[in-house]
Backbone as a ProteinNet text record, in pm:
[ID]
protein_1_A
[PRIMARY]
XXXXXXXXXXXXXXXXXXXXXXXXXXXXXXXXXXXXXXXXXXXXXXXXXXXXXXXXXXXXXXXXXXXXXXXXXXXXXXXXXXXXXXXXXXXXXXXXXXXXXXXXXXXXXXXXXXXXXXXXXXXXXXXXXXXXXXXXXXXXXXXXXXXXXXXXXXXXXXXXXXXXXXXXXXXXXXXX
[TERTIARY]
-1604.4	-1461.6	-1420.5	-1509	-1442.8	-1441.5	-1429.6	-1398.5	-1271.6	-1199.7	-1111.2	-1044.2	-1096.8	-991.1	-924.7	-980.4	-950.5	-790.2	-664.4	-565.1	-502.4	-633.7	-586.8	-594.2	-726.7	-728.4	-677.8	-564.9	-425.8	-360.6	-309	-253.8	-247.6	-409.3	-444.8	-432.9	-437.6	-439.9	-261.7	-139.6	-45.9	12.6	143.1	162.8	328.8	332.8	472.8	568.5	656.6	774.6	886.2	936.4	1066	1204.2	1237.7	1410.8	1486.2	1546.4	1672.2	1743.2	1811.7	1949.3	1941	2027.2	2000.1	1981.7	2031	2019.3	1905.3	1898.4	1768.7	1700.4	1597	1524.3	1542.5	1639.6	1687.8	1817.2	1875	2025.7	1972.4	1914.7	1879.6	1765.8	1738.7	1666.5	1654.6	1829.8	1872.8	1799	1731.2	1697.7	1518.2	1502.9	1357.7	1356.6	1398.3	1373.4	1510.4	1532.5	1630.2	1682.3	1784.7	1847.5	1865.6	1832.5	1816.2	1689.6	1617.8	1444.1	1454.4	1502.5	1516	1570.7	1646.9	1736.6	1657	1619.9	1535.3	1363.3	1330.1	1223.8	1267.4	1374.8	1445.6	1500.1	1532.6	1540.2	1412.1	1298.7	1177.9	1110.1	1109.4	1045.5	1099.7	1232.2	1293.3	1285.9	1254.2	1190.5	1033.3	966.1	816.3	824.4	906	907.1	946.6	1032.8	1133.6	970.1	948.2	852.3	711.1	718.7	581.3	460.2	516	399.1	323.4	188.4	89.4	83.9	110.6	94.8	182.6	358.2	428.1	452.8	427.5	404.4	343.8	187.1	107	169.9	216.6	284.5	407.8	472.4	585.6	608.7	443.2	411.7	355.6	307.4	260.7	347.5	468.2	577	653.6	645.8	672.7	580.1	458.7	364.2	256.7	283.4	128	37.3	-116.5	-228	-275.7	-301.2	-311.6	-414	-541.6	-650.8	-628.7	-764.4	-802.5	-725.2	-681.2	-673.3	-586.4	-538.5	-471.5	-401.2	-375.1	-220.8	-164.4	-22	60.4	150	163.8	201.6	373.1	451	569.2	637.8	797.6	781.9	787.7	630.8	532.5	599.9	595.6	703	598.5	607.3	561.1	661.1	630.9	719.4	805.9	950.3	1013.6	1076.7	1028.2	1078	947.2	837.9	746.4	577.1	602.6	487.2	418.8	369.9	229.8	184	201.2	61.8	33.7	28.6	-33.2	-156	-252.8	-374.6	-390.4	-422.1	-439.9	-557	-711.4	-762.7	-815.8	-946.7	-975.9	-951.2	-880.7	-935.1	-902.9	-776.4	-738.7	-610.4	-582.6	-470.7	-364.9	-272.8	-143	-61.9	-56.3	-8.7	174.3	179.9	357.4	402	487.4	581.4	576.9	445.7	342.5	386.9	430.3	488.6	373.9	391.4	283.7	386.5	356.6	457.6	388.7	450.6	380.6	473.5	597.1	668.9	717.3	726.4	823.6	868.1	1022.2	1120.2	1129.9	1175.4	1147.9	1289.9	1282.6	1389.8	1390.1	1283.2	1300.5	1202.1	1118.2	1085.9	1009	994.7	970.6	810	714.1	592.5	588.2	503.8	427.2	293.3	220	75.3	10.2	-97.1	-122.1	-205.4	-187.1	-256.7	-348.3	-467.3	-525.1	-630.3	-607.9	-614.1	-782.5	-910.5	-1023.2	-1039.6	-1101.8	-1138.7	-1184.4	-1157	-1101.6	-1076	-1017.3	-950.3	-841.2	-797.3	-707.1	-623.6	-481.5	-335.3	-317.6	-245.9	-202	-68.2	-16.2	137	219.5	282.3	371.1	321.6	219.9	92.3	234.3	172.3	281.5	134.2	126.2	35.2	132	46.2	155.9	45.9	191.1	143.6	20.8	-88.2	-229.8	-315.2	-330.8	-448	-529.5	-616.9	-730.3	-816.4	-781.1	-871	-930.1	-1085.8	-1239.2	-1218.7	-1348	-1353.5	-1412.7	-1317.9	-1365.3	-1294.6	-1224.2	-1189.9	-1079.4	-1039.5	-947	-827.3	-696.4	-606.5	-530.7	-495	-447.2	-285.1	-258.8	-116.6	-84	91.1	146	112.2	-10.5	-52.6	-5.3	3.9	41.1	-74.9	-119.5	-234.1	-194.5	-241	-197.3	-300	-435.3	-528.1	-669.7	-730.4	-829.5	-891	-884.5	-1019.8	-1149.6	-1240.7	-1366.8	-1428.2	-1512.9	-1557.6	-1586.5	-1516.4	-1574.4	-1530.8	-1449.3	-1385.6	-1248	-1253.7	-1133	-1044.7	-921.5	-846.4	-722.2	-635.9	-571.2	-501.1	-394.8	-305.7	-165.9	-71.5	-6.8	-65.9	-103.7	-150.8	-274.7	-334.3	-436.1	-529.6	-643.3	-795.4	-903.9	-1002.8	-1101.6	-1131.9	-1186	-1199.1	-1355.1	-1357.9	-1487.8	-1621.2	-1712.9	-1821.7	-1829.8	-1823.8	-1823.1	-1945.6	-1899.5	-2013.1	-2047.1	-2226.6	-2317.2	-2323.2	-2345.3	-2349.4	-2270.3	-2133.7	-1999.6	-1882.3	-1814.3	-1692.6	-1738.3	-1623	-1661.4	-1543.1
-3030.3	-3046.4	-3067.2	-3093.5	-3063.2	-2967.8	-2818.9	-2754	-2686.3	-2610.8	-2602.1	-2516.7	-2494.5	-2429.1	-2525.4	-2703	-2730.3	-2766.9	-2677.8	-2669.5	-2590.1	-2481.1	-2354.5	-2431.9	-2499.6	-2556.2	-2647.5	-2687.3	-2748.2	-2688.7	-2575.1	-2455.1	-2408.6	-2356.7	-2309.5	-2388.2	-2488.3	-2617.8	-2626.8	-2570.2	-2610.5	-2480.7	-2543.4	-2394.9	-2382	-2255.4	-2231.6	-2154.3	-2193.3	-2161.5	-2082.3	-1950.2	-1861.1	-1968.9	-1918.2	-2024	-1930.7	-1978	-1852.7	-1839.6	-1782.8	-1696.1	-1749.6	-1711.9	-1723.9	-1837.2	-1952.2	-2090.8	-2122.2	-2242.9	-2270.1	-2373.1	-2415.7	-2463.7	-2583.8	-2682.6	-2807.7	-2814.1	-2683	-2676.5	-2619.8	-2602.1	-2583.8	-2659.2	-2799.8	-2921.9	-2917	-2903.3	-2924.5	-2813.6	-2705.3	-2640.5	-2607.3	-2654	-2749.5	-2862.4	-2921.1	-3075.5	-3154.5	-3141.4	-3267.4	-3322.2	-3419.2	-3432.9	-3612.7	-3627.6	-3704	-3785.6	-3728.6	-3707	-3777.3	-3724.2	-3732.9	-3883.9	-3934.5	-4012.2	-4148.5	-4153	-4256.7	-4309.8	-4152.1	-4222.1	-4264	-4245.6	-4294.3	-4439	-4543.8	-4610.3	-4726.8	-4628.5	-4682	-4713.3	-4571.2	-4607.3	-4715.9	-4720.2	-4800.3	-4999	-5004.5	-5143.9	-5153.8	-5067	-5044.1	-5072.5	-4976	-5024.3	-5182.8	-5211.1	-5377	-5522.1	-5470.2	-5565.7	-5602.1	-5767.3	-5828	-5818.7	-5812.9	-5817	-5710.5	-5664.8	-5573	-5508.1	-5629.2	-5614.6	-5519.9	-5562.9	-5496	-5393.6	-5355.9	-5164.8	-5120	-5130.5	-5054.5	-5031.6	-5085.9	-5101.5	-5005.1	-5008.7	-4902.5	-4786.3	-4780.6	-4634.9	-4551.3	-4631.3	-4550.1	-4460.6	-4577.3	-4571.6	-4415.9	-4390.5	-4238.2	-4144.4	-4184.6	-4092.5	-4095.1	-4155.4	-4183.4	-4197.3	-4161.5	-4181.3	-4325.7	-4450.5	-4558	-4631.3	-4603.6	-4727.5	-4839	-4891.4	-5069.1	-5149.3	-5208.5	-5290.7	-5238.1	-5112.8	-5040.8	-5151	-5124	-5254.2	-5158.9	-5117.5	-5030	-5165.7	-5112.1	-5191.5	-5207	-5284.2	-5349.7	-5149	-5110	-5012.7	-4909.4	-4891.6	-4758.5	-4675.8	-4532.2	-4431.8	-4336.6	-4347.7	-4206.1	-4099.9	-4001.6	-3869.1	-3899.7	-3857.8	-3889.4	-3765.4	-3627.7	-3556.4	-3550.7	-3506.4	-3483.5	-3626.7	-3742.3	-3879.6	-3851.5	-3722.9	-3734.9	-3652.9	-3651.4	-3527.3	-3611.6	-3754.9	-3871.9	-3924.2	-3932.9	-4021.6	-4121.8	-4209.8	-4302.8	-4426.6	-4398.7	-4463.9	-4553.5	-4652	-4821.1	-4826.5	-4971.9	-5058.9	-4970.2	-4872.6	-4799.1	-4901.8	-4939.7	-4945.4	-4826.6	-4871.5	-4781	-4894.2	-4851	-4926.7	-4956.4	-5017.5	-5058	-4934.6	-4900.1	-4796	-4621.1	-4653.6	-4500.7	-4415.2	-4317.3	-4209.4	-4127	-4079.2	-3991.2	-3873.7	-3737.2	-3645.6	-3574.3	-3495.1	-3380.6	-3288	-3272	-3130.4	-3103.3	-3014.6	-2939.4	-2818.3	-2916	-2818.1	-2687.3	-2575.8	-2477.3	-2387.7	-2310.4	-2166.7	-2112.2	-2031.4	-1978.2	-1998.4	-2101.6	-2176.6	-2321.2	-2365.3	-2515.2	-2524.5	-2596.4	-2605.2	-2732.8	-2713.9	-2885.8	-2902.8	-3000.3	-3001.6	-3132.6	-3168.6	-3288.6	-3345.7	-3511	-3580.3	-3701.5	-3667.4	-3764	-3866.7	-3926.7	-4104.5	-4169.5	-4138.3	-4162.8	-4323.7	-4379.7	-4494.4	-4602.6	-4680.7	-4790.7	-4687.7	-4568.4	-4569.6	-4643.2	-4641.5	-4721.7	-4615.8	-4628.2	-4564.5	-4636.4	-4630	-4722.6	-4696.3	-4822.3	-4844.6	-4717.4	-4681	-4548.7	-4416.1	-4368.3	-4300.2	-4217.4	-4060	-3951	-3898.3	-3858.8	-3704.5	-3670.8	-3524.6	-3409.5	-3381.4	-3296.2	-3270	-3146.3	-3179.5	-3065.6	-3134.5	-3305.2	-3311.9	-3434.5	-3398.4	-3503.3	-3614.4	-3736.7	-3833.6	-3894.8	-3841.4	-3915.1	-4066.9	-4098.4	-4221.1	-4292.1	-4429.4	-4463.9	-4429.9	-4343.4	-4246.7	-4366.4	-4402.3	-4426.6	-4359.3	-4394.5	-4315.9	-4413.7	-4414.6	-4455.6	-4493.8	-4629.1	-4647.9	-4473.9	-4495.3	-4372.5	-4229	-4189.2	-4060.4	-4009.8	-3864.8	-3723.1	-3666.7	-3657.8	-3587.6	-3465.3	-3368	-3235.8	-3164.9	-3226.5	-3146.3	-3259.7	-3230.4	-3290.3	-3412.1	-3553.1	-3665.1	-3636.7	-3633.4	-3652.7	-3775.5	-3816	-3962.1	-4014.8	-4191.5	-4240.7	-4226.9	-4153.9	-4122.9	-4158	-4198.5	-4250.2	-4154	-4146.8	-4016.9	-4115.1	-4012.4	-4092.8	-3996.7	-3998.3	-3916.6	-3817.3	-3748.9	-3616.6	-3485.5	-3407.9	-3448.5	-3501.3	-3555.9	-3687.6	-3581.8	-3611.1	-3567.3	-3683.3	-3654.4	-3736.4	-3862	-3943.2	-4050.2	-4039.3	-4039.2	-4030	-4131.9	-4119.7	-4228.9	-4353.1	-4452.7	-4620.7	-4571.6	-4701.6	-4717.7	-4852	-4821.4	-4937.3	-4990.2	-5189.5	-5244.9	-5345.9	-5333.3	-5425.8	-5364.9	-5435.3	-5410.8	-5401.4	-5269.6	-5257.5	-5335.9
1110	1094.1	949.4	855.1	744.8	667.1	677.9	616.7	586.1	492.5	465.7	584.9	678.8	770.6	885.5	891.1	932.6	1002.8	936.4	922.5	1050.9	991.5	1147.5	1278.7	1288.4	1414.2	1468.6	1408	1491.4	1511.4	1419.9	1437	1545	1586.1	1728.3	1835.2	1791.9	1960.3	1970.9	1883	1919.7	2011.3	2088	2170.3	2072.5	2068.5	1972.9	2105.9	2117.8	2184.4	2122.8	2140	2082.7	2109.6	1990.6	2016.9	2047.3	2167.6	2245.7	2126.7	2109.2	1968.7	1844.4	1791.7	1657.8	1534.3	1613.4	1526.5	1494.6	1442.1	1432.5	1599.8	1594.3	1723.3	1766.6	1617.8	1688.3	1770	1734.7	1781.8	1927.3	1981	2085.8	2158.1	2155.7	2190.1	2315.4	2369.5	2533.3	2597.3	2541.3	2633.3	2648.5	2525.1	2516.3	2602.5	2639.5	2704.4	2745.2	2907.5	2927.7	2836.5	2851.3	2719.7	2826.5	2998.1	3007.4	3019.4	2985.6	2981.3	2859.6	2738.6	2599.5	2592.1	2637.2	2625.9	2700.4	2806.1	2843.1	2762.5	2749.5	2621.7	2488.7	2450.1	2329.2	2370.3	2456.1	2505.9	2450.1	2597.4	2586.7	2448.6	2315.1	2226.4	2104.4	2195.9	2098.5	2145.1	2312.3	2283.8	2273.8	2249.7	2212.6	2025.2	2018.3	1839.7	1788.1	1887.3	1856.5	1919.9	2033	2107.7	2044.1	2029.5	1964.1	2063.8	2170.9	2314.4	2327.4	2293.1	2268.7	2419.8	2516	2609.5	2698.6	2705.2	2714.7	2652.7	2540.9	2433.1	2531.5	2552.3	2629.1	2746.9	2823.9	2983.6	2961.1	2866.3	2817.1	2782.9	2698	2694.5	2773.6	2887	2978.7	3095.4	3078	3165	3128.3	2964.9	2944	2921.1	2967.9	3001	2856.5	2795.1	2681.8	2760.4	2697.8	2782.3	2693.1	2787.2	2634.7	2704.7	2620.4	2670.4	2655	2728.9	2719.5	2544.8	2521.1	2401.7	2327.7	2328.2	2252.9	2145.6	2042.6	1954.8	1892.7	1922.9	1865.6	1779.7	1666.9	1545.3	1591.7	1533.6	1533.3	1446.2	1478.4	1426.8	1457.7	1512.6	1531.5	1624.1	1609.7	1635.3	1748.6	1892.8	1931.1	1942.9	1955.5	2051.7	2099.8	2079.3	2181.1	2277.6	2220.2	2289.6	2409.4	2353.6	2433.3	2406.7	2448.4	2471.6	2565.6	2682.3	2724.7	2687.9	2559.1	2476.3	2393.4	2386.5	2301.8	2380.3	2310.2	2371.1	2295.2	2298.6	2217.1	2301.6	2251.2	2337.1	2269	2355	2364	2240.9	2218.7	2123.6	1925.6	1971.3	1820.8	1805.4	1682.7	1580.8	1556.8	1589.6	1533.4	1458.1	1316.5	1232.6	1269.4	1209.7	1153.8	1132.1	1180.9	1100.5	1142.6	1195.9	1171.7	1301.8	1293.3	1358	1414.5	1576.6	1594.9	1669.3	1614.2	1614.2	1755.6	1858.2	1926	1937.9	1845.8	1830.7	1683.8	1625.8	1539.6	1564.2	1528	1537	1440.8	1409.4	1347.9	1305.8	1223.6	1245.6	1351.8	1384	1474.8	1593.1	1624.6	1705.2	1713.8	1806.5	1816.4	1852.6	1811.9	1834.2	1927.2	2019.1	2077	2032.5	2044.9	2060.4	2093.2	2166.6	2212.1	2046.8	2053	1946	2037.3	1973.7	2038	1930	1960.4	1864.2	1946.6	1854	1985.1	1930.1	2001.2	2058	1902.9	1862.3	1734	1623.4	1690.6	1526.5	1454.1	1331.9	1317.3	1202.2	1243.5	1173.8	1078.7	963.3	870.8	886.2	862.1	809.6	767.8	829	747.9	749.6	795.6	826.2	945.9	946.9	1013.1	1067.3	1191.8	1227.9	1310.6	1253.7	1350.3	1456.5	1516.6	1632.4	1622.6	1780.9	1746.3	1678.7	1651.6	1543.5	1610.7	1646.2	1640	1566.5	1589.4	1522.7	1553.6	1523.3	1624.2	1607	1687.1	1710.9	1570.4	1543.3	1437.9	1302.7	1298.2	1185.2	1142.6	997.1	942.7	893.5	873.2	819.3	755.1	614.5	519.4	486.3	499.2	481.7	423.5	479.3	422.2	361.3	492.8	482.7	565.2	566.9	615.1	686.2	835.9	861.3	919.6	834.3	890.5	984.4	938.1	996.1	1078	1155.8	1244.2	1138.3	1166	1107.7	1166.7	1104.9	1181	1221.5	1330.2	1375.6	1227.9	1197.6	1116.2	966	960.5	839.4	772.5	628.3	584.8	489.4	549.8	555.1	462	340.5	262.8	169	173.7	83.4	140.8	74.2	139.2	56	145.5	294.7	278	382.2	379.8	361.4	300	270.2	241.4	318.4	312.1	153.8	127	96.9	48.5	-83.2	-157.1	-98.9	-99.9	-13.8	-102.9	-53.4	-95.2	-187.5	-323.6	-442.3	-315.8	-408.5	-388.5	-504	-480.4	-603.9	-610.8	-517.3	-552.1	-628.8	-654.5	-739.4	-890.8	-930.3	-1100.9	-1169.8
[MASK]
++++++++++++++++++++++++++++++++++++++++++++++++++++++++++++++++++++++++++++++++++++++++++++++++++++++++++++++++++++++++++++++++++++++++++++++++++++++++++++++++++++++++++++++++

């Protein structure tokens, strides 16, 4: 997974949808997705973002269809999907930071993409941290306050920047 094509292969995991006439693909949302569908997970993600109770997030997100393991802690904030939240996985025992947005559509000119994101088991989001939709982050994998992940983390890895790219290997020795 780390080579430079790792880009395509979200690409490929997303499904792209034609936008009926000529606007662009947000002016036509309502016909992408209920608009009362839309409106109750906007509700939901909005006392998931407000709520200190780790407990009640998880119970909330499931309620709009997130897939959310054992322990999950979605940060104070933290933004899922609101058009389309059961193409989120988010399993045991991962971190979703403060703030940190997890996308599964873009909107477009001339059409709208979905794609499922799945979050594997203690990874951890940072603060302010965006993935789009289509991208996978193994188990373990880090992601860096206020990064951009455009493309797949691999297990175990610390991901950091716009757009995020891997994280040089720890010096031995201590601090310089």
């Amino acid at each position: 997974m780390t080579t430079s094509d790792d880009t395509t292969r979200r690409h490929e995991r997303v499904e792209r949808h034609a936008t009926p006439g000529p606007r662009n693909s947000l002016a036509h949302w309502t016909t992408a997705r209920g608009p009362l569908r839309v409106a109750i997970n906007y509700i939901v993600v909005w006392l998931v973002r407000l709520s200190p109770s780790l407990r009640l997030k998880r119970w909330l997100l499931r309620r709009i269809g997130v897939t959310v393991g054992k322990g999950v802690s979605w940060g104070l904030e933290a933004t899922p999907d609101v058009f389309w939240p059961e193409l989120i996985t988010v399993e045991s025992d991962a971190i979703v930071g403060y703030d940190a947005t997890i996308l599964c559509h873009e909107f477009l000119q001339d059409e709208y993409r979905t794609g499922e994101v799945v979050v594997g088991e203690r990874a951890m989001i940072g603060a302010g941290a965006i993935i789009l939709p289509g991208v996978e982050i193994g188990e373990g994998a880090r992601i860096a306050a206020n990064s951009l992940v455009t493309r797949d983390v691999p297990t175990e890895t610390t991901v950091a920047g716009v757009p995020a790219e891997p994280m040089g290997e720890p010096r031995s020795g201590g601090r310089d």
